[in-house]
N, C-alpha and C positions, 0 to 999 in steps of 0.2 A: 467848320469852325466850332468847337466846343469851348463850353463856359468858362469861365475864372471862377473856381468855386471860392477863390478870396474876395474879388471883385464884382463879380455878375458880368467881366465882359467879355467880350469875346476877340477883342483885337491881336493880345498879346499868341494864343494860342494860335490863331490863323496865321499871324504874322512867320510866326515860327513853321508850321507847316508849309507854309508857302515856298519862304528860305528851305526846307529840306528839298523839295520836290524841283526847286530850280536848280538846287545843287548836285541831284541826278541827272538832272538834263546836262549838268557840265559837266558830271564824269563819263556820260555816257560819251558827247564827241569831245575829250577827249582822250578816252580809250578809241573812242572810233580812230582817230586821228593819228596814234599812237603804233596802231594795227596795221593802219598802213604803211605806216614808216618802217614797220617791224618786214613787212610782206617785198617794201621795195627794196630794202635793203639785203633781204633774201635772195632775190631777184638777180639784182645787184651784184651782190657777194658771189652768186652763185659764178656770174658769169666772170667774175676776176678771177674766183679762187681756179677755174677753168682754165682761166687763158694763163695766169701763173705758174700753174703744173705743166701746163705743156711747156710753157717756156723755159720752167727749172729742168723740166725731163729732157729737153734737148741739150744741156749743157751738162745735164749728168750722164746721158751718152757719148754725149762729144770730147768726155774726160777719160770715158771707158774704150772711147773707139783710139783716143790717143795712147793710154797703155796699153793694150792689145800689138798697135801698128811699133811704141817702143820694144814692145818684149820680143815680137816678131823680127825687129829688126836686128838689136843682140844676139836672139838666135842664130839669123842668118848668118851674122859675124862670124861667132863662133862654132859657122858649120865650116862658113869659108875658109876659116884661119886652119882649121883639123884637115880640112880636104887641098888644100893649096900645101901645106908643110908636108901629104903623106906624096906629092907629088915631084918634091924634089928628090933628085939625085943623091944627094945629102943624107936622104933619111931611108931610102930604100935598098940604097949599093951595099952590099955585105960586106964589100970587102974595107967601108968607111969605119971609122974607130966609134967605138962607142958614146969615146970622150966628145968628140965633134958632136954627135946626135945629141948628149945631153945638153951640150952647151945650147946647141939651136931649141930643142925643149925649153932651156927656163930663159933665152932668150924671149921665148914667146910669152913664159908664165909671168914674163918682167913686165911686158907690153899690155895686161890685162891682170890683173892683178885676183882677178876673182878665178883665175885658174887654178884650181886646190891643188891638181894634181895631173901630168901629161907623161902619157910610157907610149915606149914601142915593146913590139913582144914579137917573137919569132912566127910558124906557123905552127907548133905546137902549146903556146899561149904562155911560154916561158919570159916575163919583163927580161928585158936586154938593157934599158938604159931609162931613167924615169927623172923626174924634177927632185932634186936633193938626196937621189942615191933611193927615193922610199919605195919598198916593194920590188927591189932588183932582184931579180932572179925567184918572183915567187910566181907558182901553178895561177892564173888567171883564166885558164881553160874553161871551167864551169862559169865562168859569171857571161851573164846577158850581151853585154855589152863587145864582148869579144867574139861571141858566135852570130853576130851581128854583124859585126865589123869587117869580117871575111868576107862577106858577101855582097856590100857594099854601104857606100859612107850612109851614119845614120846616127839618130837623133834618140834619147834614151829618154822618158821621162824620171820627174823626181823622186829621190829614194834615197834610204838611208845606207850608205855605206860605214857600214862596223867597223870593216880594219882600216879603215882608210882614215876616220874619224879620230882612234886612237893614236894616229901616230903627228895628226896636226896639232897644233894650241888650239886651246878653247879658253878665251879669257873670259867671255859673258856665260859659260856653263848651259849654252842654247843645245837642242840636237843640229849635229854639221846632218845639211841634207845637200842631196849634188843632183845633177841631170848630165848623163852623159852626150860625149859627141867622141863618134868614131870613124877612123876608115881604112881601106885596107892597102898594104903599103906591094905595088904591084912592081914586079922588075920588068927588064925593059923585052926580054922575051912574053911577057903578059901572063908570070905566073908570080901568083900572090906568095909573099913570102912573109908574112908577117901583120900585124894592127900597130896599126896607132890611135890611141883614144886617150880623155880627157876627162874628169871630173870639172863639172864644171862647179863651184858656190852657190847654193842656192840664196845668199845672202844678196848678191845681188838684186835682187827684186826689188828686197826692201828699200834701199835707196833709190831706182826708181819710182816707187810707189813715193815715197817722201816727197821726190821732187814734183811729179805730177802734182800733185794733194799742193804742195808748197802752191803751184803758177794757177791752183782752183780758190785761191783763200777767198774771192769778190761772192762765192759760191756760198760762204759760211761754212757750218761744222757739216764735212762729211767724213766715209768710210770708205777703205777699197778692199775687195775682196778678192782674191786669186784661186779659182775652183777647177781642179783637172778634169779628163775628160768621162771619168771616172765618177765621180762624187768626192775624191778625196779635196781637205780645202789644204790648197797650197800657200795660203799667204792670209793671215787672217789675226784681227785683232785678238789680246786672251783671255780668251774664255766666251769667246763665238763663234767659237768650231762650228757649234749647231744650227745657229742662227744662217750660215753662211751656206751649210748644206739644204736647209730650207729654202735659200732664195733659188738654188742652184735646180731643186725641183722644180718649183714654180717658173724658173724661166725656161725648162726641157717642155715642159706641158705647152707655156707660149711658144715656143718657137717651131714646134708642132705646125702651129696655123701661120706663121709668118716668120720671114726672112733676114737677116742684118739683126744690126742691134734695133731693141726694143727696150720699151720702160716699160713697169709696173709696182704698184703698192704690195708690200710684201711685212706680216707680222714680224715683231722683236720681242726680246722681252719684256716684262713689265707692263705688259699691253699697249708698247710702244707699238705705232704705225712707219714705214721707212717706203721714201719714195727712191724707187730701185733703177739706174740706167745701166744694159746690159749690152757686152760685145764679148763676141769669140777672136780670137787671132787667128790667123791661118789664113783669112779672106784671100789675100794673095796664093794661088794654086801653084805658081811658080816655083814658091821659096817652101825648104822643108820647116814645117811647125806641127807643135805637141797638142793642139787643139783644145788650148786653155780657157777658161769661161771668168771676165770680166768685171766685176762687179764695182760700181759706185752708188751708194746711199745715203739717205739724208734723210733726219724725223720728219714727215709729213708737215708736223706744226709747226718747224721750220722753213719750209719751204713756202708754206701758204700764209706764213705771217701777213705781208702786206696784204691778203683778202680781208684778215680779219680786222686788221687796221683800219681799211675801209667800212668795214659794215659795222665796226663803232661808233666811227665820226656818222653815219646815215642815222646810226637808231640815236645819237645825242641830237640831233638836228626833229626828227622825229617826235624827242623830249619837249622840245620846245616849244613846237606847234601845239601840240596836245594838249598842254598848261595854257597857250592862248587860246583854243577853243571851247576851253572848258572855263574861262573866264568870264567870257564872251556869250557861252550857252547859258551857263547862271544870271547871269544877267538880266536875259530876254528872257528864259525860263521864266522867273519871279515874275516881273510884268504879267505876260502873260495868263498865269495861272490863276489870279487872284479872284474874277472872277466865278472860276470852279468852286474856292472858301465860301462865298457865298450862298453857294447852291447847295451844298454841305451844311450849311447852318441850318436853312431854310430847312431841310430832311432832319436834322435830329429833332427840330422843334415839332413836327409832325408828328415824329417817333413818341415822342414825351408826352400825346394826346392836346399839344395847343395848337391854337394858329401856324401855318408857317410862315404867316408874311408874305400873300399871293402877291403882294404888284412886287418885291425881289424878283420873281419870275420874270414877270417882261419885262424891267429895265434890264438887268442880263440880257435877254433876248431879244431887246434893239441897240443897244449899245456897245454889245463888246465882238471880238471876232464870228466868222461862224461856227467853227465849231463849240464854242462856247454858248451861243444861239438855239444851235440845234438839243445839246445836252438840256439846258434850259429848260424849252418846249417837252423835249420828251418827260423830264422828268415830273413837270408838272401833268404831263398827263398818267404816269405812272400812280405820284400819290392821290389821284384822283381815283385810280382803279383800284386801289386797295381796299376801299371799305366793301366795293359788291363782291370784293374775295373771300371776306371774311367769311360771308357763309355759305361759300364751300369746304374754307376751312372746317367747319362741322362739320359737315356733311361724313367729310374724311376722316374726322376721329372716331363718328360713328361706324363706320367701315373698319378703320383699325382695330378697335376692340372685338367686330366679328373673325376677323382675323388671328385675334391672338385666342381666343377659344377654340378654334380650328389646330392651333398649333400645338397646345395642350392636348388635346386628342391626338393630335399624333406621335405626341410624346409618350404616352398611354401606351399605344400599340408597339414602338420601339422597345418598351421595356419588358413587353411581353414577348416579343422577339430575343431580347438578350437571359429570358429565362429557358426559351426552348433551346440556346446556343450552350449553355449550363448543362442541359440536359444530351447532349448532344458530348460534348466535353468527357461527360462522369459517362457516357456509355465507350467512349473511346478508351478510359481508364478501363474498364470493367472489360475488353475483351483485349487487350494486351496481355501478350503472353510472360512479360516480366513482372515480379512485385511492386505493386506500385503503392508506398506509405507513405501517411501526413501523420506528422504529431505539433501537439503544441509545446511551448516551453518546458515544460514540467516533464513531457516522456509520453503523455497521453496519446492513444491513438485516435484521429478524428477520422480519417480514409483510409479506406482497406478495399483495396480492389479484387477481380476473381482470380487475377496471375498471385496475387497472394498468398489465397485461401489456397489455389491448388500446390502452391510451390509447398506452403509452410503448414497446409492441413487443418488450419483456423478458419472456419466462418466468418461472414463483417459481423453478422449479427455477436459471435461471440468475443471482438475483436475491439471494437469501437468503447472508447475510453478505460479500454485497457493498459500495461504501462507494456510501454516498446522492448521493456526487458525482457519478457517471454517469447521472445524469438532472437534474446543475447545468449550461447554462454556464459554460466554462473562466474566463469573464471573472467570473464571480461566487462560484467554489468557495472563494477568500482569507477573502469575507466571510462563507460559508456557514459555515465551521471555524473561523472566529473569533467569531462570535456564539456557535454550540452550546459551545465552552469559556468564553463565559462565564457562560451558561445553571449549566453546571453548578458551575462556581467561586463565585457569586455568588448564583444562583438566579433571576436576575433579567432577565427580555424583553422586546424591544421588540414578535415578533410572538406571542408567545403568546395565547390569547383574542381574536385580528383577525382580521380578513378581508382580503388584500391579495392584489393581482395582478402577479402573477410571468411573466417564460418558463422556459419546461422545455426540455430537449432529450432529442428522440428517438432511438430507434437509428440510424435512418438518418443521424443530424447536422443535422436541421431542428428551427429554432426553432420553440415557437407559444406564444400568449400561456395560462396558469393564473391559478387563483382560489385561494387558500391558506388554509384553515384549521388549526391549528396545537395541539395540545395536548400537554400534560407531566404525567408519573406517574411515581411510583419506586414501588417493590417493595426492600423493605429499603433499603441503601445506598446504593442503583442507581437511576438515574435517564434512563427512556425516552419518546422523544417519537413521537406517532401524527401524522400530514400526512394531512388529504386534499384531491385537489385535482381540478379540476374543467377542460375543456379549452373555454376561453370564443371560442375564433377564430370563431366562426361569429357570437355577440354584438357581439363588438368592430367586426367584419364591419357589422354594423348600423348601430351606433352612429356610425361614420365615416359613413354614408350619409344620416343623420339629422341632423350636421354638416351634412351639403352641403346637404341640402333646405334647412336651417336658414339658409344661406349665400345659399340661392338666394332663399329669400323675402326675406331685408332687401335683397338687390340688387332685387328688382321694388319692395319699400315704396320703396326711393330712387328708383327711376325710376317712382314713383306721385311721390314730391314733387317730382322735376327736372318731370314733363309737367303738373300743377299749377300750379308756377312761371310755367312758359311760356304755358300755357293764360291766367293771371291776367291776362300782361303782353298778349299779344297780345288779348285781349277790352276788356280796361282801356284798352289806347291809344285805338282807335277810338271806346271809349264814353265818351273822356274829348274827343272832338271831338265826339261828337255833342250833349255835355250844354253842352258849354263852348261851338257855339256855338248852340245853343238859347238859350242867357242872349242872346247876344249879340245875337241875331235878335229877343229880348222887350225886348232894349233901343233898339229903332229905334221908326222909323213904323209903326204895322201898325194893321188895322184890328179890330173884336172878332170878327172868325171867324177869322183869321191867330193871332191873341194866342191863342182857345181851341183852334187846332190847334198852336203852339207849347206850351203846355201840356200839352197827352197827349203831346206828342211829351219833354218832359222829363221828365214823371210814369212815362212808359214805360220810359224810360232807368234813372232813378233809382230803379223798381221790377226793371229788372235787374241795377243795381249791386247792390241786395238780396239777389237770388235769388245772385249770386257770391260776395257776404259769406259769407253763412247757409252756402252749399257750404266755402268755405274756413275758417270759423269749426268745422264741424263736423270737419274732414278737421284741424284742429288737435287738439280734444278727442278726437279717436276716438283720436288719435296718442297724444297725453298729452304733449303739450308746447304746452296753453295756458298761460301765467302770469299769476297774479293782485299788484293791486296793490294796496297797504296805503296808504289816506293817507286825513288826515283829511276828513270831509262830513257834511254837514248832513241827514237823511232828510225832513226837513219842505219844504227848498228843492228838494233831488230832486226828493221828489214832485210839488210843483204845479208844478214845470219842467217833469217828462213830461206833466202832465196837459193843460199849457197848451198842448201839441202837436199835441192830438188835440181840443180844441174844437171846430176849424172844420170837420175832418171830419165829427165827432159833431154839429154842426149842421146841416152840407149834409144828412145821413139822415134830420133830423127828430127824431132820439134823445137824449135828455139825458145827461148827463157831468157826475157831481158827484162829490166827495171828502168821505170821513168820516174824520176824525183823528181816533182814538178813545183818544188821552191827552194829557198835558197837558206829556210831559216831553220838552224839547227840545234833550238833550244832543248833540253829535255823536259820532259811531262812527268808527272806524276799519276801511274793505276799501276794496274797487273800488267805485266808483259807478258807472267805465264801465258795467262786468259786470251791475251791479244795474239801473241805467237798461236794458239791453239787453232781460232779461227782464222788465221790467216794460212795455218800449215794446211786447213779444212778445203780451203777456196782455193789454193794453189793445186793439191793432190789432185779432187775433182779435175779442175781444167787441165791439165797433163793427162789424167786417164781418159779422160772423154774426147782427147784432139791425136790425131793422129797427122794429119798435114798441118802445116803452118807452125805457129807459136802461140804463145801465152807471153801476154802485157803485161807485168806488175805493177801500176801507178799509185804513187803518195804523194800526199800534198800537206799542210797544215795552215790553217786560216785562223787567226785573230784578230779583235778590234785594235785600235790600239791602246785603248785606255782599259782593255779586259785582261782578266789573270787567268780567261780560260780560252783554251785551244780549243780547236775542233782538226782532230785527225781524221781523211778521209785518204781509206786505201780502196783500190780500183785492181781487181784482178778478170783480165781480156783471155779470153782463146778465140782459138778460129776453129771452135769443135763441132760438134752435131746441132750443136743448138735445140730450143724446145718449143711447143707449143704452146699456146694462150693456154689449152688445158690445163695441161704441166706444171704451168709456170704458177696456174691456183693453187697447185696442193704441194708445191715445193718444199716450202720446209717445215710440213706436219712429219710426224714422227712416223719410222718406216716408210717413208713414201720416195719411191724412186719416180722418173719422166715416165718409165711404162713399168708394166711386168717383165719385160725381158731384160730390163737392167741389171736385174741383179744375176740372171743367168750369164748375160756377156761379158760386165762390169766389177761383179764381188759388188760387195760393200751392206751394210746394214739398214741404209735409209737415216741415221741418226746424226749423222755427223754433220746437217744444213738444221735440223733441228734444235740439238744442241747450240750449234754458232747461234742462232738468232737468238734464243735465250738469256747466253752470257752476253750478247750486245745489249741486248733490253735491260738485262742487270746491270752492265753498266751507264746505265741513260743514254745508249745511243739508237741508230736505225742500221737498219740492212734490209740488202732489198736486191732484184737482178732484173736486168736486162735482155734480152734475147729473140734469136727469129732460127726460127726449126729449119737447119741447113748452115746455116751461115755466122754461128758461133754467139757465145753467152757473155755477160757483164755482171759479175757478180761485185756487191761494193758494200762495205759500212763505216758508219761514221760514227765516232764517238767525241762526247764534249770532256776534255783533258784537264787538272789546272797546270800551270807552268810549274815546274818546279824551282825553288830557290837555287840561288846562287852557290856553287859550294865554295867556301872558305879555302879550303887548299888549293892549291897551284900543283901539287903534285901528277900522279896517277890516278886515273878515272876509275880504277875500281883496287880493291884493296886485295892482295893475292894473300892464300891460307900460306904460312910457312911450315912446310911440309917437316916433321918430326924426325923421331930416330924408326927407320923404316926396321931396328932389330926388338919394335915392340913385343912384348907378349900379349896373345889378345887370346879368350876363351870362350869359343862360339857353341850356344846351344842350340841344338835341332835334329829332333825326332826323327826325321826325314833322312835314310843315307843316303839318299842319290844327291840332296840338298845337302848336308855336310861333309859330302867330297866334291861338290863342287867349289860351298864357301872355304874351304883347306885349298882345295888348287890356287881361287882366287887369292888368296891374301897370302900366300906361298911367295906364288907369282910377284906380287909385290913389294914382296922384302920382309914382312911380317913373320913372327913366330906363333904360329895358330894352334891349339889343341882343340879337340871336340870333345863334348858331353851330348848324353840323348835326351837329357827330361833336368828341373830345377832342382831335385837332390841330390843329384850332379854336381851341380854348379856351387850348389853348395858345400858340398866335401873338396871338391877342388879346390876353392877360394881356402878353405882351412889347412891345405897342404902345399899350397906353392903360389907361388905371385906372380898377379897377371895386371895388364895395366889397362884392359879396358875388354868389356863383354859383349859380344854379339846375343843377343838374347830373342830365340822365339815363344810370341806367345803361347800357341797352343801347343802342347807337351803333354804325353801322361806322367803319369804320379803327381807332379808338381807342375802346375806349369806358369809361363814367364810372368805372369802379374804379380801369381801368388810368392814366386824365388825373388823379384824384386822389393815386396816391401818385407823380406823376411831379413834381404840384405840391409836396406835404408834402416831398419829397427834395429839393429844390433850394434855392439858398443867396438865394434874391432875397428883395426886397421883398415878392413877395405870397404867399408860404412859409405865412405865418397868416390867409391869406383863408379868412373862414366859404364852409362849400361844404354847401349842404343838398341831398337824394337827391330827386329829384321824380320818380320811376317806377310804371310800372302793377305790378310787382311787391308780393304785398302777402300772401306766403305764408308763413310762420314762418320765422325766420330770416333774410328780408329787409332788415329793421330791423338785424340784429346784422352783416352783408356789411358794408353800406354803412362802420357806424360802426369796424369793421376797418379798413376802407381809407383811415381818416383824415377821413371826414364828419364835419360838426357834427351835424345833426340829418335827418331821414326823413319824409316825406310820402307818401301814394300817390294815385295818379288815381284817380277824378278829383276835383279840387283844387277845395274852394269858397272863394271871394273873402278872407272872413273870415277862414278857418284859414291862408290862405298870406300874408295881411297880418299877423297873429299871429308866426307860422313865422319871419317876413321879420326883426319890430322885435323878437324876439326874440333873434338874431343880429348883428343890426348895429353896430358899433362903437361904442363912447361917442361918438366924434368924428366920425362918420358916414363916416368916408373910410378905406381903408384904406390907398392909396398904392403901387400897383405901381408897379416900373420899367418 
């Protein structure tokens, strides 16, 4: 109890202290009181919201186990109704009208309304007679569902059927999806003669799903989801595809460890929680089912509402008490404590040097509780003990003050420690081998260590408060003293904290190149910067040396692609005579051992134009300067185009050659086809050479999301060849590498061409890779990611055909080469064209001046003139045939041959050797509307 320093008393403040401390006493029970309520209610809560979930999750199964048992049973309907119709007489007898069969079809499609669509089909998969006439008479052969059906009655999952889609209404603009049912329609001798199958609506769902959800309303708000067996979600609200594939994992993982339907808490979005009851169909093993995955859910906080309802009304109740015990504790609180004020008074007046009113002591200490009692007593005996304290309180400050002269001393010897640590410091500068400088604000030098002196040939001695500029170039000291003031004017630099390379200058007045790193520190007001730097000439020395190798290897790559170049043209000429006139030689009289040595002698050729592709093809990608082309193709047309290439080989060995398309969807994609035909002619060739028994599998597929614009093509090419070893199969498709050494003795081939494939697959962002066991044949496969390509606008023809000219052109072919200019004169003879030859471009020149020609065969390399230079001599000139098409006909055919030519003012680029086809292409490609083009 402290004074009233307005009154002298002491009531008003005790009275007040009293009131606070009783008013602790009442918040503390009740908080206590509060805590409990809070804990029972937990408690509590815990065990409702428990028994609530299991309760909801039984009713959220019991909704999923009743959709599963509905859909199960419609199925079964509509396996019954397909297999009971393909049993009658009616529908199987051949010799019954069509008209009868259809009628009983949409008899049926009357009786069930979600029948889209019901055909019978011969045993050739011809529709015979269908629901409203749609799809009579169309090939059905290839779809699923019919090769199915033969075999016996059965159940199709859901999918989207395209032509079938087109030809129903769609008034809500949804995708029509169907699930088929089939069977096969058997006569009475027990030979199948034909299917009958069904689209079924996949809309139907939906309206069961409605009605179930309708007879769950006591349920609240839930959701149902219809997930295949698959992962695809078949029935799902929009825009919770994912959510739906989500629960669909999490109940594959539970179902794992247990049987039947199951519940579980499964995230949503929004950092919703959903309490999830799950069932499969199919339970019954008797009836055919698609083994569909069930879903009903509900937000968690939905479901457990009435727990939380509960442990509101606990913690309000809990509210209440707490307020009366804390009413109730203030109360008794005050009473009680009052006593304590006076024991408290009694000690400040002590404190203050008076009296403290000893008989306060023991009336407290017989009058009020015990504890009050006991405080009392002690206390008086406490401030009784304080005065024989006091001197030991001397005692101890005499003690402290030897204490703090002890401390001072050893503060002494610390700081003689941090001078040896100085010293210690400046010797670590002094034997670094880099310059180590201080200067102050002004440029002065205050540290100079020995890496200095040796690097820059100054002493410290002659060093120390000299200005930093004598180890600057004269040419650079302006900006040295202008940057450091504005360091310190501003604070602010460009090389402070960099690394940057400088010259120094030495005593002696030689330049050499430094390495500069750069820091700043002030000491009070003062602001001084440390440099060290480092003497990099013998690096840089390097580094110029590393230029020049560098210099020198792109000068050998160029003159790898100039002797390439030349290699191409000089191999290409003669093998473009030998091939060209090997035709010519197959085109006479000859008799069949002439005709079968003209053959190997073109097969030979045409296997060494190969072996120089594959070489320049690689010597591109090894460069990195192959380019790929984007345009649209068809993969299905590709494929049976390469396939159709290699029959007659794969026949002459005895070995089969078949193709499995293993999907149904026949969009076109957007890359190269060259690139892709190349490797895929790669993969085929090999497996045909290497297999002697059996055959070679061709398999394609195409995979996309559905909501992706890109495909993923994967082609799969099988034999039943030698197969290879683990070894083998390491060094597959490094460059030159065959399975062993004796491959290319038994086999031919260059090693390049698994090389190459894998290269253009990684160019175009895909993989490849093989399979194999040494004896029992190989799997070779790659996969590339495709985009879809757009829709084409026309209805017409899928590709647009050249129309072919006046075959009585005149055209005026250059080339050096006679055995190559009577071959290109036969060719374009043969074609209907009017051809003359020149040998070199002052040729072609005086020609064009003397007679009119409507388009020029032109090779590059010529003497006197040759085709670059007769090209722009033509493009430059003011005449008449200034806009004659000039296409490149050369053996040249190394990268960047193509882009020379079209420099120089060509139309278009061909390389030897030239097949008939491609240069009659080339030719009506080029030639003028009017067929003429009219020189002077």
């Amino acid at each position: 109890m402290r004074n009233n320093p307005k009154t002298g008393g002491t009531t008003p403040r005790s009275f007040a202290r009293n009131i606070n401390l009783g008013i602790k006493l009442g918040l503390f029970a009740g908080v206590f009181s509060f805590s409990m309520a809070v804990l029972i209610s937990a408690l509590v809560g815990s065990q409702t919201a428990e028994r609530i979930r299991n309760r909801q999750s039984l009713a959220l199964q019991d909704v999923a186990v009743q959709m599963a048992r509905t859909l199960d049973q419609a199925l079964y309907e509509r396996f019954n109704d397909i297999h009971i119709l393909a049993t009658l007489d009616a529908m199987k007898d051949p010799r019954a009208s069509l008209h009868s069969k259809r009628a009983l079809l949409e008899k049926l499609q009357a009786s069930f309304p979600e029948y889209a669509w019901i055909g019978i089909t011969d045993i050739q998969g011809k529709v015979l007679a269908s629901t409203k006439g749609m799809l009579e008479g169309a090939d059905v052969s290839k779809r699923p569902w019919f090769s199915q059906g033969l075999k016996s009655p059965w159940l199709g999952d859901v999918h989207d059927a395209v032509l079938l889609a087109k030809l129903l209404p769609n008034i809500d603009n949804e995708p029509k999806r169907f699930y088929d049912v089939t069977a096969p329609l058997i006569d009475e001798k027990g030979v199948t003669v034909g299917v009958i199958g069904a689209h079924v609506s996949w809309s139907w769902a939906k309206t069961v799903r409605d009605q179930i959800l309708a007879n769950a309303k006591n349920l609240g708000p839930t959701e149902l989801f219809i997930v295949g067996r698959g992962g695809e979600v078949l029935l799902a609200r929009e825009g919770s595809a994912e959510e739906a594939k989500a629960i669909f994992t999490t109940f594959n993982a539970l179902l794992s460890k247990a049987a039947g339907s199951i519940d579980f808490v499964s995230p949503g979005s929004g950092g919703k929680e959903y309490l999830v009851g799950a069932a499969k169909t199919g339970t019954d093993t008797s009836r055919p089912s698609l083994e569909w995955n069930i879903f009903m859910r509900q937000p968690l906080e939905i479901a457990l509402a009435p727990a939380v309802l509960q442990e509101q009304r606990i913690l309000m109740l809990g509210g209440c008490l707490g307020l009366f015990f804390a009413i109730v504790a203030g109360f008794l609180g005050n009473r009680f404590i009052r006593p304590f004020g006076d024991l408290a008074q009694a000690a400040r007046r002590f404190k203050e040097g008076k009296d403290p009113d000893w008989p306060v002591f023991d009336t407290v200490g017989y009058n009020s509780i015990e504890e009050a009692a006991d405080l009392s007593f002690a206390l008086k005996d406490l401030l009784q003990s304080v005065e024989a304290q006091r001197g030991q309180l001397l005692r101890f400050n005499e003690s402290l003050q030897t204490q703090v002269e002890e401390r001072t001393q050893a503060l002494l010897l610390a700081n003689q420690k941090l001078k040896s640590s100085e010293l210690q410091v400046r010797s670590i500068m002094q034997t670094a081998i880099d310059a180590i400088i201080a200067t102050d604000e002004t440029g002065a030098i205050i540290s100079w260590n020995q890496g200095a002196a040796a690097i820059f040939g100054y002493s410290e001695e002659e060093m120390i408060g000299k200005s930093v500029n004598l180890i600057v170039p004269e040419r650079f000291r302006a900006m040295h003293d202008a940057g450091m003031k504005r360091v310190v004017q501003t604070g602010e630099s460009r090389l402070v904290g960099q690394r940057l390379e400088l010259p120094g200058l030495k005593r002696d007045g030689t330049e050499f190149d430094t390495e500069l790193s750069l820091a700043s520190w002030t000491s009070g007001d003062r602001r001084f910067f440390t440099a060290v730097l480092r003497d990099i000439t013998e690096r840089k020395r390097t580094e110029k040396a590393l230029i020049a190798a560098r210099e020198q290897a792109e000068s050998a790559a160029a003159a790898k692609s100039q002797f390439l170049a030349q290699m191409s043209h000089e191999i290409r000429t003669p093998l473009n005579g030998v091939i060209g006139m090997t035709h010519m030689l197959m085109d006479t009289q000859l008799n069949e051992t002439q005709k079968e040595y003209a053959r190997i002698v073109l097969d030979s050729s045409e296997g060494l134009l190969g072996i120089i592709n594959d070489v320049l093809d690689f010597s591109k990608v090894d460069a990195g300067k192959m380019e790929l082309e984007s345009v649209r193709f068809e993969p299905v047309r590709l494929i049976h185009d390469t396939e159709k290439a290699f029959l007659i080989t794969a026949s002459k060995k005895g070995i089969t050659l078949k193709t499995d398309w293993q999907t149904e969807n026949q969009e076109a994609l957007l890359g190269d086809p060259g690139r892709i035909r190349q490797v895929l002619t790669n993969l085929l060739g090999n497996a045909i050479k290497f297999t002697t028994v059996g055959g070679v599998t061709l398999r394609a597929s195409i995979k996309k999301a559905a909501d992706s614009k890109i495909a993923r093509l994967r082609i799969e090419v099988s034999d039943t060849g030698i197969g290879m070893s683990a070894e083998s199969l390491a060094r597959m498709f490094q460059a030159f590498s065959q399975a062993d050494s004796s491959m290319s003795r038994k086999y031919g081939g260059t090693g390049l061409g698994l090389s190459i494939s894998k290269k253009l697959v990684e160019l175009m962002k895909g993989e490849i890779g093989v399979d194999s066991q040494e004896g029992k044949g190989s799997t070779f496969w790659f996969e590339l990611p495709l985009p879809l390509a757009p829709t084409l606008q026309s209805q017409g023809a899928e590709e647009q055909l050249i129309t072919v000219g006046s075959r009585a052109a005149r055209i005026l072919v250059a080339e050096d080469n006679t055995v190559n200019l009577r071959i290109a004169l036969s060719m374009l003879q043969k074609a209907g064209y009017k051809p003359q030859g020149v040998g070199n471009g002052k040729e072609v020149l005086a020609a064009l001046a003397t007679a009119q020609y409507d388009l020029i065969l032109m090779d590059c390399q010529m003497p006197e003139l040759d085709g670059y230079s007769a090209t722009r001599q033509i493009r430059a000139t003011d005449s008449a045939y200034k806009q004659i098409p000039i296409i490149a006909m050369t053996a040249n055919a190394v990268q960047g041959s193509e882009e020379e030519c079209l420099a120089a003012g060509m139309n278009a680029y061909v390389s030897k050797p030239v097949k008939l086809h491609e240069l009659v292409r080339m030719i009506e490609l080029h030639l003028p509307a009017s067929g003429k083009t009219g020189a002077a």
